[in-house]
C-alpha positions as CSV (number, residue, x, y, z in Angstrom):
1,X,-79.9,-40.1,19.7
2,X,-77.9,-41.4,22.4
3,X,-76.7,-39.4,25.8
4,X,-72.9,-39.4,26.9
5,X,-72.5,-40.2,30.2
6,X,-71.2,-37.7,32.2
7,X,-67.9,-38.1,33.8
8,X,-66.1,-36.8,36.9
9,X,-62.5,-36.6,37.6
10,X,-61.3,-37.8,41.3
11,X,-60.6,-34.1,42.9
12,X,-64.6,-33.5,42.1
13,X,-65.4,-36.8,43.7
14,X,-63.2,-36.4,46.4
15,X,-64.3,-33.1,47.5
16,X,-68.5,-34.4,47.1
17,X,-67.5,-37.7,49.5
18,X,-66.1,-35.4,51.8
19,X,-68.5,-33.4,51.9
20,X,-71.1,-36.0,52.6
21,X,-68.7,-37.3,55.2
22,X,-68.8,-34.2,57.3
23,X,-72.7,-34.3,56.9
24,X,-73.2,-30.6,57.4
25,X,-75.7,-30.5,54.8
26,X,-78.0,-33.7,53.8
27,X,-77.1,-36.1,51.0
28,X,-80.0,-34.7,48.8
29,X,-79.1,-30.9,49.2
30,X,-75.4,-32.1,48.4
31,X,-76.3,-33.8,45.3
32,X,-78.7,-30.9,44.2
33,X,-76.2,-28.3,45.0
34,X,-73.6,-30.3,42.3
35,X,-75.9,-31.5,39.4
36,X,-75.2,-35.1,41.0
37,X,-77.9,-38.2,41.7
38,X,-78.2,-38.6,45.6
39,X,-77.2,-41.9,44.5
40,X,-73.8,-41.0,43.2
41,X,-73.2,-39.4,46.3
42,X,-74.0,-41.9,48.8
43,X,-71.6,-44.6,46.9
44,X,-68.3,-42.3,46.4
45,X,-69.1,-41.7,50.0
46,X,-68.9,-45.3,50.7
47,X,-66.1,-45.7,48.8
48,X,-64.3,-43.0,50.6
49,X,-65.1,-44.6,53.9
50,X,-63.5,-48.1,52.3
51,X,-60.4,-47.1,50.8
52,X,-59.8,-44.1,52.8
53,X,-57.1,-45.5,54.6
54,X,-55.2,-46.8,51.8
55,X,-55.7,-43.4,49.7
56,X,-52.2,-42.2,51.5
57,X,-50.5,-46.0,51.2
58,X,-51.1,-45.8,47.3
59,X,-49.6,-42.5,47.1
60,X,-46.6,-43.9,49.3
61,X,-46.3,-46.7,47.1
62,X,-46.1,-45.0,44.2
63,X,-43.3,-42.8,45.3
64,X,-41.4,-45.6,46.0
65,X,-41.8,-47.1,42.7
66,X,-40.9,-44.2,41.2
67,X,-38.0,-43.3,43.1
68,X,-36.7,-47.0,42.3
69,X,-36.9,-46.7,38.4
70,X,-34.7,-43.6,39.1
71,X,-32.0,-45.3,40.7
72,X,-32.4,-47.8,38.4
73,X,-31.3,-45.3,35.7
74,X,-29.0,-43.3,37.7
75,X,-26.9,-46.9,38.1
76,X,-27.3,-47.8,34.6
77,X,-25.6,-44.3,33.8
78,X,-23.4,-44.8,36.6
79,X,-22.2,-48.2,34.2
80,X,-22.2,-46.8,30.9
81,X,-19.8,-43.9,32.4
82,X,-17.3,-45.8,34.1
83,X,-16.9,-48.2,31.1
84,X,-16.4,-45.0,29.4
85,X,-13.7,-43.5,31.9
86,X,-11.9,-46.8,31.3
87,X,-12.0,-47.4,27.6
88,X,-10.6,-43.8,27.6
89,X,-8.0,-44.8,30.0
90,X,-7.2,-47.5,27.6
91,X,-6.9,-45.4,24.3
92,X,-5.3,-42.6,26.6
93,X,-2.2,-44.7,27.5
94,X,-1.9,-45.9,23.8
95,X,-1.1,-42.7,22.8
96,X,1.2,-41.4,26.0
């Protein structure tokens, strides 16, 4: 019989790393207190310290990538509704 891993989502890593960061309470009573090896803790600590900075710059990046795609659409609908506007101009003055 095997054992699944157990797996955490980010916000319950983040908030264990930052805990360990602020080193109010020791790395062992940390990982006691959330059913988590010492070991687990001391690395997403360590990873927190490495990539903290670029943890916002992601974010940022994202945002932008997102916010391109929507102009991106926004212009194609901009296209599609002025060739409509004039195809209907067209057919309009057919009829007047």
């Amino acid at each position: 019989m095997t054992k699944k891993r157990k797996q955490y989502n980010s916000q319950f890593k983040f908030k264990v790393a930052l805990e360990a960061v602020q080193e109010l309470r020791t790395i062992s009573e940390i990982a006691s207190a959330y059913s988590v090896h010492p070991t687990q803790v001391k690395n997403w600590k360590k990873q927190l310290l490495m990539e903290g900075p670029t943890v916002f710059e992601q974010n940022m990046a994202q945002q932008q990538r997102e916010q391109e795609v929507r102009e991106m659409e926004l212009y194609e609908q901009i296209g599609r509704l002025k060739m409509e506007l004039e195809w209907l101009k067209k057919k309009a003055a057919q009829f007047a």
